[in-house]
C-alpha positions in Angstrom: 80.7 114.3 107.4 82.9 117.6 109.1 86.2 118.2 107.5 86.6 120.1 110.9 86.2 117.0 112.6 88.3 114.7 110.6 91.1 117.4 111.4 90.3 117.0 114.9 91.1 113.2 114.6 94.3 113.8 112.8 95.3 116.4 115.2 95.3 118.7 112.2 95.3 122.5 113.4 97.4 123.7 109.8 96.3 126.4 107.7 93.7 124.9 104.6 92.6 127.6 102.7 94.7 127.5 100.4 95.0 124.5 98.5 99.0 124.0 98.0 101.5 121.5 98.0 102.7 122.4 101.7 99.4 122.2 103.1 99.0 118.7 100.7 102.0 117.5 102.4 101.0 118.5 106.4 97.7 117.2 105.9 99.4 114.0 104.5 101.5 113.4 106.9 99.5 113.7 109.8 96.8 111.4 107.9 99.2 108.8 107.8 100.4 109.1 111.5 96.8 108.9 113.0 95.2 106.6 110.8 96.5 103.5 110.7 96.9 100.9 108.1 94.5 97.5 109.1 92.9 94.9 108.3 91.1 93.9 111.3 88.0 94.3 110.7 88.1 91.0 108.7 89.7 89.2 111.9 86.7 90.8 114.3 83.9 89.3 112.0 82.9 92.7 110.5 82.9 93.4 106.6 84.8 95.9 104.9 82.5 99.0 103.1 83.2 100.8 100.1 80.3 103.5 101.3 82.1 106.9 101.9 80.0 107.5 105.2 80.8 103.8 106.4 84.3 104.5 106.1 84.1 108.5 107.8 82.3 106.9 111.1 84.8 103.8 110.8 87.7 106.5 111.2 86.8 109.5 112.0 84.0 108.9 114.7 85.2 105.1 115.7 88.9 106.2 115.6 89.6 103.0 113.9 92.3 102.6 110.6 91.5 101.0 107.0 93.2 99.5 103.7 93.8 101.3 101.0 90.4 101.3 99.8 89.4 103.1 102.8 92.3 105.4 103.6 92.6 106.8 99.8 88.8 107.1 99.3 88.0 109.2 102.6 91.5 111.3 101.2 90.1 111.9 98.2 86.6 113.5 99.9 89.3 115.2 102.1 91.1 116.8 99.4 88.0 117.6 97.1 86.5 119.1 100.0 89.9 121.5 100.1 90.2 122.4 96.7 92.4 120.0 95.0 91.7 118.0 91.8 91.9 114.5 92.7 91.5 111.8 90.9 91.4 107.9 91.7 93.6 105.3 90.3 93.6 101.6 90.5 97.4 99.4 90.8 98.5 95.8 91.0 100.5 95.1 94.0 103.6 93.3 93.7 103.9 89.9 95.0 107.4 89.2 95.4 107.0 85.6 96.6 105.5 84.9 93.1 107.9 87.5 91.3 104.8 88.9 89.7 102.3 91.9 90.1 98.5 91.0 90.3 96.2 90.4 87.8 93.9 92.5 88.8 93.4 95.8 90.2 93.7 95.5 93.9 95.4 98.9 95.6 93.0 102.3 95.4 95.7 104.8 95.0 94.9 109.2 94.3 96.7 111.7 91.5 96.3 115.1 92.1 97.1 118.2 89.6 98.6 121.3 91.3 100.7 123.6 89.8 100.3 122.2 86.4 102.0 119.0 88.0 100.6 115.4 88.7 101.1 114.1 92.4 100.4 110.5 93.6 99.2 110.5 97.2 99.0 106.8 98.7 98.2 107.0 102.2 96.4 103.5 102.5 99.9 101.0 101.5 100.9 101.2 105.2 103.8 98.7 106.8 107.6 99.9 105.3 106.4 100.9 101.7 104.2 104.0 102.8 105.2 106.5 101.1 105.2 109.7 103.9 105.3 112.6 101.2 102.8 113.1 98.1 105.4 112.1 94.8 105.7 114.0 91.8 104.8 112.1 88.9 108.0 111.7 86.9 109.6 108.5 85.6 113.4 107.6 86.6 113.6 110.4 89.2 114.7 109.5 92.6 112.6 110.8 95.5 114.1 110.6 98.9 111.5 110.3 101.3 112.4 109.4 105.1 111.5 106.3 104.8 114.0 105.6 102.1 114.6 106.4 98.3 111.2 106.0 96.0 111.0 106.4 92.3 108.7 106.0 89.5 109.8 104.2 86.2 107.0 104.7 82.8 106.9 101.9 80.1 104.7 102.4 77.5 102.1 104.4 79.4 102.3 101.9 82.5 103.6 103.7 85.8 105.4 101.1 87.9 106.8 102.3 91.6 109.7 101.2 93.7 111.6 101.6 96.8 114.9 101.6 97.4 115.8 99.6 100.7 117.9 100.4 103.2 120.3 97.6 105.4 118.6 96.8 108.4 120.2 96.4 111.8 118.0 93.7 113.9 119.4 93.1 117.6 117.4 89.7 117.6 118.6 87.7 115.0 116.2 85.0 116.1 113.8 87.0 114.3 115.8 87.8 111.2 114.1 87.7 107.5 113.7 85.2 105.3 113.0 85.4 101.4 116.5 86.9 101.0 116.0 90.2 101.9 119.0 90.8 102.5 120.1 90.3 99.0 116.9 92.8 98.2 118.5 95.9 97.1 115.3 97.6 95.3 111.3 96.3 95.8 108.9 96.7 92.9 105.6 97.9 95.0 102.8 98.0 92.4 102.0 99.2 88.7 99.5 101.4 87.5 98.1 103.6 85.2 96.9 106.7 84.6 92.8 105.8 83.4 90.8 107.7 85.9 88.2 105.1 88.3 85.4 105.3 89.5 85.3 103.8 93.4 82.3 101.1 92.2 85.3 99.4 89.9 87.0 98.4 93.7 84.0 97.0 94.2 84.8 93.3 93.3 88.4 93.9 94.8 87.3 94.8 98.5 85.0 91.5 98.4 87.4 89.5 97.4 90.3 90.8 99.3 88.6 89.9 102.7 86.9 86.5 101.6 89.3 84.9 98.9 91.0 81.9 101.1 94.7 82.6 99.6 94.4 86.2 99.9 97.1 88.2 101.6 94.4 90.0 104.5 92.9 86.8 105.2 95.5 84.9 105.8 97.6 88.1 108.1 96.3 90.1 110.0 98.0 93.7 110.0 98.1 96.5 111.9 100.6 99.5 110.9 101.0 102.8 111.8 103.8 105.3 110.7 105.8 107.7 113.5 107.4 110.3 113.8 110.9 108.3 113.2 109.6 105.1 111.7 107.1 102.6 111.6 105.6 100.1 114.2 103.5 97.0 113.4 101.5 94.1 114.3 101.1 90.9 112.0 99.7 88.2 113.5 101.7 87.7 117.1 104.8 89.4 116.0 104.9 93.7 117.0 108.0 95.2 114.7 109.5 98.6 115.4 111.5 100.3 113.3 113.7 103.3 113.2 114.6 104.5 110.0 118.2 106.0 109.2 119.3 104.6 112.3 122.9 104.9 111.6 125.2 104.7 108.5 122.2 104.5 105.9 120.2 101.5 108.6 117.5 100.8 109.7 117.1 99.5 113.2 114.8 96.7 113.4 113.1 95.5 117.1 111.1 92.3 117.0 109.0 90.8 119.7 106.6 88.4 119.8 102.9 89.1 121.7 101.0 86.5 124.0 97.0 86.9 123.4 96.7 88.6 126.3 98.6 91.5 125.3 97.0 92.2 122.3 94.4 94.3 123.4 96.6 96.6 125.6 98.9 97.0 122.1 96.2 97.7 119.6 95.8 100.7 122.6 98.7 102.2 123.2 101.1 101.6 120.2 97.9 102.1 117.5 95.2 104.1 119.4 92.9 101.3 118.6 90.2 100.0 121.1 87.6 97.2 119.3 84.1 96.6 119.4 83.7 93.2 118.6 87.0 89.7 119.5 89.9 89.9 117.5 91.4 86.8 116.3 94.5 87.0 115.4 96.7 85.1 112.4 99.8 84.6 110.5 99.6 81.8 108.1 101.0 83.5 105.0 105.1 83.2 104.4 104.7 86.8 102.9 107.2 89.2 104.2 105.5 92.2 105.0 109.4 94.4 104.8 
């Protein structure tokens, strides 16, 4: 494992001697812009590893993307190797088709101390509720963040975060949302705490996250990768581009739907993704992924 050469694959030529919240940021950024957030391992008949040097060859040396599990984990060797004190958390995602968070942990997430502040770096949540710069940890404060406005709320030591949505513009309206987003002003993403983890208590999580029949990455499979304006993604069939800020606080949202044959040539050039092994894709959860 080369920090040099993970750099190389993020396209990463900043300064990283010294270990500060610009350099944090950069690094950040272009993590989330290379790497991107997938699940398709599971849909190619390969298993998802917790093993640090899995994941380093799976996306630094096979250019491939990874969950959160992946993402934040080779992060956190990233950032160690830098400087900064990191230290892993575990969340519950929300699930707002059953208006409830998880019951158990099943999101990897980072904190990291600098300047006698606490930061949360997520750079493995991926589709619209990546979060594209590290957040300070402080409750009620709103954090505007390109992608829209983010903010952490405390209760009685439990950390919950949320997204404030923008209106989107979508020229199809064949392809229009469902499960009222429209009337979706503000979206819980997950709840956490601050108890420090240990990457063998994800253990359990990962396995069941890619074999459990009703689980969200077995029953989608998702491709996302942030850009320099927006996002673009691929679950199941359907390939969604958006803009953000189009106009007048919007988002613009493009929608088309893939043949079988095309999916190859996508994973390519809109992800930077070339598989080993036949992808199979699917779509058989009603979970809006916006």
């Amino acid at each position: 494992m080369d920090i040099k050469e993970y750099f190389t694959r993020i396209s990463y030529q900043g300064s990283y001697d010294k270990p500060d919240l610009a350099t944090l940021t950069d690094i950040f950024q272009h993590h989330i812009r290379a790497v991107p957030f997938e699940n398709l391992s599971i849909h190619c008949g390969e298993s998802i590893e917790l093993d640090l040097q899995a994941t380093y060859n799976k996306i630094v040396k096979k250019r491939r993307g990874g969950w959160c599990m992946e993402n934040n984990h080779l992060l956190s060797w990233v950032l160690k190797t830098l400087g900064y004190d990191v230290t892993l958390l575990g969340s519950k995602v929300y699930v707002p088709e059953y208006h409830a968070y998880a019951d158990e942990i099943d999101h990897l997430l980072l904190k990291v101390e600098l300047d006698h502040k606490s930061y949360i770096v997520d750079g493995g949540f991926g589709m619209a509720y990546q979060m594209w710069q590290p957040m300070e940890l402080v409750s009620g404060t709103d954090q505007l963040q390109t992608p829209g406005v983010f903010r952490f709320v405390e209760e009685s030591g439990v950390w919950y975060l949320e997204k404030v949505k923008r209106k989107q513009l979508v020229p199809n309206q064949s392809f229009s949302a469902s499960h009222n987003t429209e009337e979706e002003v503000c979206r819980r993403v997950y709840l956490f705490t601050l108890q420090p983890r240990d990457i063998e208590e994800f253990r359990d999580s990962n396995t069941h996250l890619q074999t459990a029949p009703d689980s969200l990455f077995v029953t989608k499979s998702i491709c996302s990768l942030q850009t320099a304006d927006g996002i673009r993604a691929l679950v199941g069939w359907k390939l969604t581009e958006i803009k953000y800020d189009y106009k007048d606080n919007m988002d613009l949202v493009e929608i088309r739907i893939l043949a079988d044959e095309e999916m190859e040539k996508t994973l390519k050039e809109k992800f930077n993704i070339t598989l080993d092994k036949k992808f199979v894709p699917i779509n058989t959860s009603r979970l809006s992924m916006f």
